[in-house]
C-alpha positions as CSV (number, residue, x, y, z in Angstrom):
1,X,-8.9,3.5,-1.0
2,X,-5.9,2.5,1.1
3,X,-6.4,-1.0,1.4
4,X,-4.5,-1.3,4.4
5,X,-6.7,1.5,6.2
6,X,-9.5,-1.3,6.2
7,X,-7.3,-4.3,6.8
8,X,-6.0,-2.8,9.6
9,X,-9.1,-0.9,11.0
10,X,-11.6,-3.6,9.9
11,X,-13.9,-1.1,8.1
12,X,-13.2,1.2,5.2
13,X,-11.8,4.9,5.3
14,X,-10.3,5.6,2.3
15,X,15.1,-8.9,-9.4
16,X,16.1,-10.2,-5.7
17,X,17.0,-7.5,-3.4
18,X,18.9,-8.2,-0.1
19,X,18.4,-7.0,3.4
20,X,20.7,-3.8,2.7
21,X,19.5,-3.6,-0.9
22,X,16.2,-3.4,0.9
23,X,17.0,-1.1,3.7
24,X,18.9,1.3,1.2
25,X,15.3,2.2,-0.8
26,X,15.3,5.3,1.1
27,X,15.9,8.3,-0.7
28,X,19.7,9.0,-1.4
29,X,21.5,12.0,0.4
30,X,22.3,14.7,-1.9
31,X,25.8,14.2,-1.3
32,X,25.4,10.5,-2.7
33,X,23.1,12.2,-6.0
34,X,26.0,14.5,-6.8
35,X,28.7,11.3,-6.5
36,X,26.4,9.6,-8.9
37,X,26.5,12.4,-11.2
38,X,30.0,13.0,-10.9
39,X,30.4,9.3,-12.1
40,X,28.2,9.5,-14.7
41,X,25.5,7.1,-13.4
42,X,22.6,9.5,-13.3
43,X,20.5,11.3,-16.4
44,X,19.6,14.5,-16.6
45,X,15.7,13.3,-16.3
46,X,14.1,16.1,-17.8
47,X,16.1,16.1,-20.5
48,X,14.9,12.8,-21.9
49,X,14.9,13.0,-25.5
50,X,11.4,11.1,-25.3
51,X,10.4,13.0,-22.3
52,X,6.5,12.9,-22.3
53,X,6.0,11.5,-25.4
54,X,2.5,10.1,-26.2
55,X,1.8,6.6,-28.5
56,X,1.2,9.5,-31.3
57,X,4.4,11.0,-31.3
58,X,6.2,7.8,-31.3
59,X,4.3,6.7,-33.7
60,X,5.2,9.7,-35.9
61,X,8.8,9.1,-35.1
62,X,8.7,5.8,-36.6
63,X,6.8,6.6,-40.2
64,X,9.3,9.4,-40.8
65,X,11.9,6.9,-40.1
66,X,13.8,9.4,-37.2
67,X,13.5,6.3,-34.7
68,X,12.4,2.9,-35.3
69,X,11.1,0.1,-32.5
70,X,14.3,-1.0,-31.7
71,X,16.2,2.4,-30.7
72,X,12.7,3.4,-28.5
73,X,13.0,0.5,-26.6
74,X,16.7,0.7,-27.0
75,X,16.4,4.6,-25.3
76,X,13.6,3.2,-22.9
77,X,15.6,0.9,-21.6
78,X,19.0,3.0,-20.8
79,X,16.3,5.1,-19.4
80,X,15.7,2.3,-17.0
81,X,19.1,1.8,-16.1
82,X,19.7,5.4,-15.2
83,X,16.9,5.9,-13.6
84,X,15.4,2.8,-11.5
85,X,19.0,0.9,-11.5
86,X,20.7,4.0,-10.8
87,X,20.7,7.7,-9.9
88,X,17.7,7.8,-8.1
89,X,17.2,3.8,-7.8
90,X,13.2,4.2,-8.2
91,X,12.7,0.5,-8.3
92,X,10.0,0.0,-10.1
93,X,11.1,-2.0,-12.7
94,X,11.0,-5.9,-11.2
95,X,12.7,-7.6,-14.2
96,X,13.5,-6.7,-18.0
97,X,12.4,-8.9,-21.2
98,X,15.2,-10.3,-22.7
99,X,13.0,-10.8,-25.5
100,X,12.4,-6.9,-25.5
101,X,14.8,-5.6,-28.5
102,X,13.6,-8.9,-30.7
103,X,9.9,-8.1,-30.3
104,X,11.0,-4.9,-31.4
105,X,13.4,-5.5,-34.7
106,X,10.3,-8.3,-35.5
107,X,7.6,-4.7,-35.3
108,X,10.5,-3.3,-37.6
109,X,10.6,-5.7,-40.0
110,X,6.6,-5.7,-40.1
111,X,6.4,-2.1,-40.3
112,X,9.5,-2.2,-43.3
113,X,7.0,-5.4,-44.9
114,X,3.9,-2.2,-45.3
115,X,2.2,-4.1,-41.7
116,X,0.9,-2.3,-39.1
117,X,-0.9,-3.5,-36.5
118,X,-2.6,-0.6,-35.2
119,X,-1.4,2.5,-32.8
120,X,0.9,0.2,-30.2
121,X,3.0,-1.3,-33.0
122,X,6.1,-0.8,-32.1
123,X,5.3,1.0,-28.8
124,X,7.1,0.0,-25.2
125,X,4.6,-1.4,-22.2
126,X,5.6,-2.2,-18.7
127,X,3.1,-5.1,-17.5
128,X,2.6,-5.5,-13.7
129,X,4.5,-8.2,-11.9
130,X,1.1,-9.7,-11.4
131,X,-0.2,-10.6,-14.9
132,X,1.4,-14.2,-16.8
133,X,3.5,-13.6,-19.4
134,X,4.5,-17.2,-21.6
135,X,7.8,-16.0,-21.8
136,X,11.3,-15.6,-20.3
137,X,10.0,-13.4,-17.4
138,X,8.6,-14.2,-13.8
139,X,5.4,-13.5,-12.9
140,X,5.7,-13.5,-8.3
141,X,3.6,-10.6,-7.5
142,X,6.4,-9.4,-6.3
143,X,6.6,-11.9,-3.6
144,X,9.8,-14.3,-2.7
145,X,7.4,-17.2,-2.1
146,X,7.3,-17.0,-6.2
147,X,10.2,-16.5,-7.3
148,X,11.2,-18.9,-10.3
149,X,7.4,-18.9,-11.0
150,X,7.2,-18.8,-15.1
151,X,3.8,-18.7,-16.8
152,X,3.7,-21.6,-19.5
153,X,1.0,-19.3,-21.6
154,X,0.1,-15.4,-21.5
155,X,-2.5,-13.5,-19.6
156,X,-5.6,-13.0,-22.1
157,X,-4.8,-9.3,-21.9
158,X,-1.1,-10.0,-23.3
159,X,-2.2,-12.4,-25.7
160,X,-4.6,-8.9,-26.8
161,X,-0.9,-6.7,-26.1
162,X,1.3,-9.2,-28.4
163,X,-1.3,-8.9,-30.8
164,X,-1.3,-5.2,-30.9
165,X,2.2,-5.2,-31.7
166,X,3.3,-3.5,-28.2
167,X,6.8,-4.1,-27.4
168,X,7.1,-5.3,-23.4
169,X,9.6,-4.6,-22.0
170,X,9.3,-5.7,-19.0
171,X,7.3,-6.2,-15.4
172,X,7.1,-4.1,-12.5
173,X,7.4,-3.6,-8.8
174,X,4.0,-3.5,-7.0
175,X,3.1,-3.9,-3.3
176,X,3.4,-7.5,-2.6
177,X,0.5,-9.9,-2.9
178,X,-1.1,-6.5,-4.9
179,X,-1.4,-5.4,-1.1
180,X,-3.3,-7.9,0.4
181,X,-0.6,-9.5,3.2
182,X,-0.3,-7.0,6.1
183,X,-2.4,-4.3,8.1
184,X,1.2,-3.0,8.2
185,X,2.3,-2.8,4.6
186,X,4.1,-0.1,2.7
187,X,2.8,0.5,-0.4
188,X,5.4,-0.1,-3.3
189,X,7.5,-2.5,-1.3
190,X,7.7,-6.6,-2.1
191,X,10.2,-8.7,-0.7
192,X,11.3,-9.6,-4.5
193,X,11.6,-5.9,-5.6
194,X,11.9,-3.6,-2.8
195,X,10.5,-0.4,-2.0
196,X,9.1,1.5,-5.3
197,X,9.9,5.5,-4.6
198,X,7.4,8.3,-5.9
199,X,9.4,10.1,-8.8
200,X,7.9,13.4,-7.5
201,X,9.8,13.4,-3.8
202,X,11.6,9.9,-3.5
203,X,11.2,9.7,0.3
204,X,7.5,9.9,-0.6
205,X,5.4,7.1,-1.3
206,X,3.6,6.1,-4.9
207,X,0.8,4.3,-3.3
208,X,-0.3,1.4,-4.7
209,X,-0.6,-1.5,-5.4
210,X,0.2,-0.3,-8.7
211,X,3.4,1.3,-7.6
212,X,5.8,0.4,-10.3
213,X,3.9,1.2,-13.1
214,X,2.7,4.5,-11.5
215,X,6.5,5.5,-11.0
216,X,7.7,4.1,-14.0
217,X,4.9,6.0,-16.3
218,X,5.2,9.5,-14.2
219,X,8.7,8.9,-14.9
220,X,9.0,8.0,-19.0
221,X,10.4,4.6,-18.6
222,X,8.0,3.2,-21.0
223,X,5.3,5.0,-23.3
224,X,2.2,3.2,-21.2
225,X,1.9,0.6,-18.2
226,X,-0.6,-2.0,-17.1
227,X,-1.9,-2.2,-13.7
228,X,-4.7,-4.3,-11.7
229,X,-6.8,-2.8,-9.1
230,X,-9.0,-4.7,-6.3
231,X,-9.7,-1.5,-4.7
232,X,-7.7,1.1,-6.1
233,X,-4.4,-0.3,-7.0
234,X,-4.5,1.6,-10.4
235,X,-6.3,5.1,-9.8
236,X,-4.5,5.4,-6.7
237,X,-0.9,5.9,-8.1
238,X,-2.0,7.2,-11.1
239,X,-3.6,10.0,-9.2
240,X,0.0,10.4,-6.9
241,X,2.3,10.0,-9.8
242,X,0.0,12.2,-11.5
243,X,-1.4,10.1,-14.3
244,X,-4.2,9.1,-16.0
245,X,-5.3,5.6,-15.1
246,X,-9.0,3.6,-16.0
247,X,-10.5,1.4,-13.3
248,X,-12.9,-0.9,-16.2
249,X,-16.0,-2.1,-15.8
250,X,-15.1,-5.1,-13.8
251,X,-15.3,-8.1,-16.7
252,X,-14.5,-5.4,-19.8
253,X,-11.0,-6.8,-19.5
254,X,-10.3,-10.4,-18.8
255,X,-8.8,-11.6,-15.9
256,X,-7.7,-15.2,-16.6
257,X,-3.5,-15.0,-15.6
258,X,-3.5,-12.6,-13.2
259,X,-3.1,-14.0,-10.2
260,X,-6.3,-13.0,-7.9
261,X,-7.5,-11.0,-5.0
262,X,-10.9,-11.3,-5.6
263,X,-13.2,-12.3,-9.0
264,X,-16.1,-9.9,-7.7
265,X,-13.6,-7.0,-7.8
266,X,-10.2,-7.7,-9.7
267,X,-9.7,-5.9,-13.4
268,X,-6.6,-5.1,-15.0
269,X,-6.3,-1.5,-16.1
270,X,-4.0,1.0,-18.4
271,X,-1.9,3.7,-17.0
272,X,-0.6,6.5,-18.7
273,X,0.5,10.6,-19.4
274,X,-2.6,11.3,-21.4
275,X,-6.7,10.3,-21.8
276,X,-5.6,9.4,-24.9
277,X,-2.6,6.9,-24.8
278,X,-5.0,5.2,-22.0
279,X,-8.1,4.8,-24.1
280,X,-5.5,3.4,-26.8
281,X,-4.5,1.0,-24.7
282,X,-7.9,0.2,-22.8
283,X,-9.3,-0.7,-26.8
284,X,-6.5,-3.2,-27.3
285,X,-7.0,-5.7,-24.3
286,X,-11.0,-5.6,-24.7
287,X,-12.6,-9.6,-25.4
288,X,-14.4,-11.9,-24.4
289,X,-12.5,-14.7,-22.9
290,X,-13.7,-18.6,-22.6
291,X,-12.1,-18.4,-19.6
292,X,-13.3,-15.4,-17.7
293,X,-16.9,-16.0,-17.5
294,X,-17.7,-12.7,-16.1
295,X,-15.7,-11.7,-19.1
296,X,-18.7,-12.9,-21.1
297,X,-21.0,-10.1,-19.9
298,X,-19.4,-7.5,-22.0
299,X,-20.3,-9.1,-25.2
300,X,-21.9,-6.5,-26.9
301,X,-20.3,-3.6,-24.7
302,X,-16.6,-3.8,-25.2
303,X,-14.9,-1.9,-28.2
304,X,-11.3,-2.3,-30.0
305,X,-11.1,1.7,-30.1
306,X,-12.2,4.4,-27.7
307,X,-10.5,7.0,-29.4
308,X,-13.4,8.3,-31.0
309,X,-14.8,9.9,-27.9
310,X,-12.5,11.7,-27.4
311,X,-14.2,15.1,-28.0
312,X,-13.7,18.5,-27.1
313,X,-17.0,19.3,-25.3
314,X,-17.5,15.8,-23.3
315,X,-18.5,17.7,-19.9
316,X,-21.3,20.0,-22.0
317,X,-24.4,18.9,-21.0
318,X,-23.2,16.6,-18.3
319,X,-25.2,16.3,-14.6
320,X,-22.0,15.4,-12.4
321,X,-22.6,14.3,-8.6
322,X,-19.9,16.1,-6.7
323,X,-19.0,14.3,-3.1
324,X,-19.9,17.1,-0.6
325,X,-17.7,15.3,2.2
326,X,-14.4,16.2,0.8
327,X,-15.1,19.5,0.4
328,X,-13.6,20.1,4.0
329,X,-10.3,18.1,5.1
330,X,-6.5,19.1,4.2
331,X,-6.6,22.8,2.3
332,X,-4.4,22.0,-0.3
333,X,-6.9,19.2,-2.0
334,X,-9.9,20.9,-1.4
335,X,-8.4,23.9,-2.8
336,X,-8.0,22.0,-5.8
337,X,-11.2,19.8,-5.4
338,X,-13.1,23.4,-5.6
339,X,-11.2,24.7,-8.9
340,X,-11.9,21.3,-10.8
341,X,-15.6,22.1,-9.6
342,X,-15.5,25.4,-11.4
343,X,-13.7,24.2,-14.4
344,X,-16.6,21.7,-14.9
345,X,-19.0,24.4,-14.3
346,X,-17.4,26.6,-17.0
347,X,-17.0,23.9,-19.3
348,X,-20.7,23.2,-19.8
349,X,-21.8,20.7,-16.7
350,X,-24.1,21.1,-14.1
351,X,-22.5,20.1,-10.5
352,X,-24.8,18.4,-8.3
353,X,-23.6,18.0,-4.5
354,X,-24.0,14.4,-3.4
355,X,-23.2,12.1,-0.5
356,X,-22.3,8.6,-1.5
357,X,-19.2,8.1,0.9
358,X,-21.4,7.9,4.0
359,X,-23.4,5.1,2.1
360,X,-20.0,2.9,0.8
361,X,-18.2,3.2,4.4
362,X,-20.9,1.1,5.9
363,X,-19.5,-2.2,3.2
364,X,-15.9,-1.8,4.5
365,X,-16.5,-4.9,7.0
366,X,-18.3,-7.2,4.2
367,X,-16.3,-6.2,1.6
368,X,-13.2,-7.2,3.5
369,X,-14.9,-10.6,4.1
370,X,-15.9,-11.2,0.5
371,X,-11.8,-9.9,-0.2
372,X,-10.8,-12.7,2.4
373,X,-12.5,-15.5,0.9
374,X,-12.4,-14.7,-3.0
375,X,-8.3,-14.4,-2.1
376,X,-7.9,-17.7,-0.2
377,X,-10.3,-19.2,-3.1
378,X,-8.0,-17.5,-6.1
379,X,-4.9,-17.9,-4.8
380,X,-5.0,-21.6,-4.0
381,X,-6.6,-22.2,-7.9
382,X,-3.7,-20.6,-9.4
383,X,-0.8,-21.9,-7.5
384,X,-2.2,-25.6,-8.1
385,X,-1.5,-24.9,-11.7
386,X,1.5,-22.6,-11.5
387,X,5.4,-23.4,-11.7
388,X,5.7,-22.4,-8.2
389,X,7.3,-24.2,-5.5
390,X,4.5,-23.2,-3.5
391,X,1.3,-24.8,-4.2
392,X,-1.5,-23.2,-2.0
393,X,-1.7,-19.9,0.3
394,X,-0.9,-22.4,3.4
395,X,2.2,-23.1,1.2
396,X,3.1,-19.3,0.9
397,X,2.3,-18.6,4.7
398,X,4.7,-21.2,5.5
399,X,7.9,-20.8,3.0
400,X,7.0,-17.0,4.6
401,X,7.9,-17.9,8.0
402,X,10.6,-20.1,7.1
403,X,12.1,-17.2,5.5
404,X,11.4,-14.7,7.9
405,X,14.2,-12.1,7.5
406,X,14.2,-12.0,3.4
407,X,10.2,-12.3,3.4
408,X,9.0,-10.4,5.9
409,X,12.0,-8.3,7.0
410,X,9.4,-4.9,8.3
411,X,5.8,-5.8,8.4
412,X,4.2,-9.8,8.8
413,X,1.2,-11.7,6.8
414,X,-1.7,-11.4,9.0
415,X,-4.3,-10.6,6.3
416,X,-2.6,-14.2,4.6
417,X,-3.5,-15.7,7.9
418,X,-6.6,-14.5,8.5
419,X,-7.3,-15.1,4.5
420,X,-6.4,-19.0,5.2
421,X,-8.5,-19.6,7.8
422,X,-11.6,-18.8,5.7
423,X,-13.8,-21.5,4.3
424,X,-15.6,-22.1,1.0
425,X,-17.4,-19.8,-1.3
426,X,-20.7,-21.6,0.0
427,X,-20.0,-20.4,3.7
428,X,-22.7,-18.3,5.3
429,X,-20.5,-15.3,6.1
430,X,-19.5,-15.1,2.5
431,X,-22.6,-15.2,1.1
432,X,-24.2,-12.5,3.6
433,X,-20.9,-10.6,3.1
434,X,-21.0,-10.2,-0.9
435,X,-25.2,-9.6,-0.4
436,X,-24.1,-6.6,1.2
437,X,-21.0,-5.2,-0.6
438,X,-22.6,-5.8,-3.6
439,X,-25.8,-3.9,-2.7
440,X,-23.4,-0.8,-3.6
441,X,-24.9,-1.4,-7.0
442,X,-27.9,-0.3,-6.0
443,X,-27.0,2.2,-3.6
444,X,-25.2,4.2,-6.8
445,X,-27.7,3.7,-9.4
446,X,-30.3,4.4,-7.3
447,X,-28.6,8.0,-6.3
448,X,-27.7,8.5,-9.7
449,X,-30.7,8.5,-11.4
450,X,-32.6,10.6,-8.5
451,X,-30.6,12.8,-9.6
452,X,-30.4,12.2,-13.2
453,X,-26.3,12.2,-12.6
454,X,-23.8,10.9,-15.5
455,X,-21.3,10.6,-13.3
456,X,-19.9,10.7,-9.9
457,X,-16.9,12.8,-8.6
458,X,-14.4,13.0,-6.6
459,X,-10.5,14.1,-5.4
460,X,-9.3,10.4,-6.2
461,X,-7.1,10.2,-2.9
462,X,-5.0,12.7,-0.8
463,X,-1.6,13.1,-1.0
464,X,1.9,11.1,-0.8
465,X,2.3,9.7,2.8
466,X,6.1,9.3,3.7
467,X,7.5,6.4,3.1
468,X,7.5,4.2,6.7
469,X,8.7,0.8,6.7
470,X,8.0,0.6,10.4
471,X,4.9,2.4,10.7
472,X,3.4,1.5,7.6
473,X,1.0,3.9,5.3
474,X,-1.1,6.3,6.9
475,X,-4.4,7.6,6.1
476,X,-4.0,10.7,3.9
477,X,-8.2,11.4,4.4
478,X,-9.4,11.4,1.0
479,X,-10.0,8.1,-1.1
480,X,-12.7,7.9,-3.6
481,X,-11.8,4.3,-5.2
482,X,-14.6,1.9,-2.9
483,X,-17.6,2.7,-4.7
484,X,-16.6,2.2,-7.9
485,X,-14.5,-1.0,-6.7
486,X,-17.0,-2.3,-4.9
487,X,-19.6,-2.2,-7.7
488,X,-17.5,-3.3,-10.1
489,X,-18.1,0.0,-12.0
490,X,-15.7,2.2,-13.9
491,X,-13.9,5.0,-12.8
492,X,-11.3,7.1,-14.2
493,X,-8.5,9.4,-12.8
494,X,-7.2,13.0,-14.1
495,X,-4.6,14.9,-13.4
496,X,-5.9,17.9,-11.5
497,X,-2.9,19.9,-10.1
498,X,-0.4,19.5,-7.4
499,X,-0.2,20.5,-3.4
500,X,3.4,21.5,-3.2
501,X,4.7,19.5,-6.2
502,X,2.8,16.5,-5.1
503,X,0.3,15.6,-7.4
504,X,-3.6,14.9,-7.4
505,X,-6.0,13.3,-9.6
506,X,-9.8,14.1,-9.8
507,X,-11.9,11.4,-10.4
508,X,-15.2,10.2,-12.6
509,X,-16.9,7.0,-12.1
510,X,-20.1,6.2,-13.7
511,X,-22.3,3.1,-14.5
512,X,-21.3,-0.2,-16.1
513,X,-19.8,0.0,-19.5
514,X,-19.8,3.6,-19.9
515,X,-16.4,4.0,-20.2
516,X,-17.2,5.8,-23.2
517,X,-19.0,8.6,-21.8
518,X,-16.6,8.8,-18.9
519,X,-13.7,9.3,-21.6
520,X,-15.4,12.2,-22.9
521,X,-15.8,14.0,-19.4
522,X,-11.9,12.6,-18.8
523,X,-10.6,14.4,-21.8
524,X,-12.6,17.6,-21.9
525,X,-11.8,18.0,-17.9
526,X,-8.0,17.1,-19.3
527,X,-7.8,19.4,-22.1
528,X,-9.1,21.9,-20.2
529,X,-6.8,22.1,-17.3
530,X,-3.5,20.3,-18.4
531,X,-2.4,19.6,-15.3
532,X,0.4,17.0,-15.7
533,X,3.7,18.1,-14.6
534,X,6.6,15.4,-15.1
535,X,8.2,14.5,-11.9
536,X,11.7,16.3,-10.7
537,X,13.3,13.1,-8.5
538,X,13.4,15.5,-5.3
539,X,14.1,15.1,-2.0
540,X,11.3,16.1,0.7
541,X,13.9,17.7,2.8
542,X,13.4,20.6,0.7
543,X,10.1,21.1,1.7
544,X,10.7,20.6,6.2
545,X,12.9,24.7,5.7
């Protein structure tokens, strides 16, 4: 979904920068590419020497002793420079770890010592600008309001990422307040960081609000990425940047330091090139944590490593729900939508035509309501205990207006506003509100097992809208991330081809805690089809004749 579509329509259908800094995020002239290049400043991209690598290959790298921790990062990073600093300026790198290439030589030393931690030891993450890291970095959500704001402890999930042995090397760009401040917002811009470009055509948007570690993946700044979704903030650019990306079982990660939209909805997720780098990185930020009671409900379901199902014939056997509603709408991802269909067919799984959508955009209304509440509620809990100058939402509304032109320089707060004005959690309208968005439960199990479906499917979302900082997104008529959301089940994104070098993703969503099953369906569909292309840093010009 396009979370702005419902704040705007009320109902559901699908590193400071200045002024000029801001304003210049468009993408660059060619004439301005070649001076670049002339001066040395850009890469050649696709002739990164670690283009596309997986967590496997680096890993391989390291125990021949051809690269160690230190000169990945060390080659991630110059990556970075060229690429998000430079050349193409993707912005979606917020801030570097200057603790990066230390975390590293430490993973050396272990590794030299006969330690390893498991498959992320030594291995570069970007974490989103949204998520507390104990360290040097910032953690603003990519808002000015929060600027200077450092965590004094990690996120639960980086306390898991540490432990792995993952270097980070830093945080990045999103959609500010994870897109929940304007019915007016671009996707991929924050007042902090700018506007994120899609690597694919850089006047093209990466959606969001997971934009920076969509671009940054597509692009191979960093082996994997971390995003959160409230309501598809990770499947949505993964599907555009065309990635792989997991929407968990809301409660299979924990999500104590990330600053909130809403505790019915919020998860952290992994983003990445392959099914496999993902599940590796799902299986290292699984726990229960004190701290996250919801958290406490996968006891029992969570597991350290989903690697293991990832087997060859996951979609034999499978009864998959197909949304009939998006087989009509823009020709180019129903074409695709209708070739994933017969890929599944010929892999072994029985397609069953469904109609969920017309059920879920009913909730758009309540679930904005229980997103209003739950935000005003989780927002004011973590600034009172944040190094922010800005103790509360009213705080952030206010330092906002008093900082008009840097803050809000193209689109306003609004959905802030209309957030503040909300009352407790033991309001009427909340309560009634969350009753009825979280009757999608029902609504999906109950048309699941009439039809005896393992999963649900879907185009995730329709293609790259422009980038419009006047305007805003538009609708691009396809999102399939509100059920899932809504539930709180899991959902998972694939690669399934591109629309004129834009790319798609083709979704599976399925019950709680069966992201197990949904890996096998994720992999066979992806070994099947290998369908990720690496992005070419183009210019849409090239498309308008």
């Amino acid at each position: 979904m396009d979370r702005r579509d419902f704040l705007r329509n009320g109902s559901l259908t699908g590193v400071s920068l200045t002024m000029l800094a801001m304003a210049s995020c468009q993408a660059p002239p060619d004439e301005k590419k070649q001076e670049a290049a002339a001066a040395g400043e850009a890469s050649a991209p696709t002739s990164f020497a670690l283009n596309e690598v997986t967590i496997d290959g680096l890993q391989q790298k390291m125990k021949s002793g051809e690269m160690t921790a230190r000169s990945i990062a060390e080659a991630y990073l110059r990556r970075i420079d060229s690429l998000d600093r430079k050349g193409p300026n993707l912005h979606s790198v917020i801030e570097l770890n200057p603790d990066a290439l230390s975390i590293a030589d430490a993973m050396d030393q272990e590794r030299k010592a006969g330690k390893l931690r498991g498959p992320l030891h030594g291995i570069p993450v970007l974490i989103k600008d949204n998520i507390n890291t104990g360290d040097k970095m910032m953690t603003t959500a990519g808002a000015l309001a929060l600027e200077g704001n450092k965590a004094a402890s990690d996120a639960f999930i980086i306390k898991k990422l540490r432990d792995s042995g993952a270097v980070i090397l830093g945080k990045t760009n999103l959609s500010e307040w994870a897109n929940f401040r304007s019915t007016r917002s671009t996707s991929g811009w924050s007042s902090r960081g700018g506007q994120t470009k899609c690597p694919y055509y850089l006047d093209r948007n990466p959606s969001g609000s997971s934009s920076g570690s969509g671009a940054a993946v597509a692009s191979n700044l960093c082996a994997v990425a971390i995003g959160t979704e409230t309501d598809g903030s990770v499947v949505s650019p993964a599907s555009v940047n065309g990635l792989v990306g997991i929407k968990p079982t809301v409660g299979l990660l924990s999500r104590s330091g990330i600053i909130p939209i809403s505790f019915t909805q919020d998860t952290a997720g992994p983003m990445a090139r392959t099914v496999r780098d993902a599940a590796i990185l799902l299986g290292a930020l699984t726990g229960v944590d004190d701290e996250d009671s919801v958290s406490k409900n996968s006891a029992g379901h969570f597991q350290t490593d989903y690697t293991s199902y990832l087997v060859p014939d996951g979609l034999k056997g499978k009864r998959i729900g197909i949304e009939k509603s998006y087989l009509k709408g823009h020709e180019g991802v129903v074409g695709l939508y209708k070739q994933s269909i017969e890929i599944l067919k010929s892999q072994g799984a029985e397609v069953i035509e469904v109609e969920l959508m017309k059920l879920i955009n009913e909730l758009g209304p309540s679930e904005l309501l229980v997103l209003q509440y739950e935000f005003k509620y989780g927002v004011d809990k973590y600034l009172s205990k944040a190094n922010a100058k800005v103790k509360s939402l009213a705080d952030v509304i206010a330092f906002n207006t008093q900082n008009e032109s840097r803050a809000m320089p193209f689109f306003k707060q609004e959905t802030l506003q209309a957030s503040d004005k909300k009352t407790g959690l033991d309001s009427k309208e909340y309560k009634e509100a969350l009753a009825k968005s979280t009757g999608s439960r029902k609504l999906i199990i109950d048309l699941m097992e009439k039809n005896r479906l393992d999963a649900l499917s879907a185009p995730t979302n329709g293609l790259a809208c422009d980038i419009d900082l006047i305007n805003g997104d538009y609708d691009t008529g396809f999102s399939f991330s509100t059920p899932a959301a809504v539930a709180g089940f899991p959902h998972i994104t694939v690669p399934m081809g591109t629309v004129l070098g834009l790319p798609l993703g083709f979704s599976f969503m399925a019950k709680p805690y069966q992201e197990p099953e949904l890996l096998k369906m994720a992999y066979h569909f992806e070994q099947a089809t290998k369908k990720r292309t690496a992005p070419e840093f183009l210019d849409s010009s090239i498309l308008k004749g």
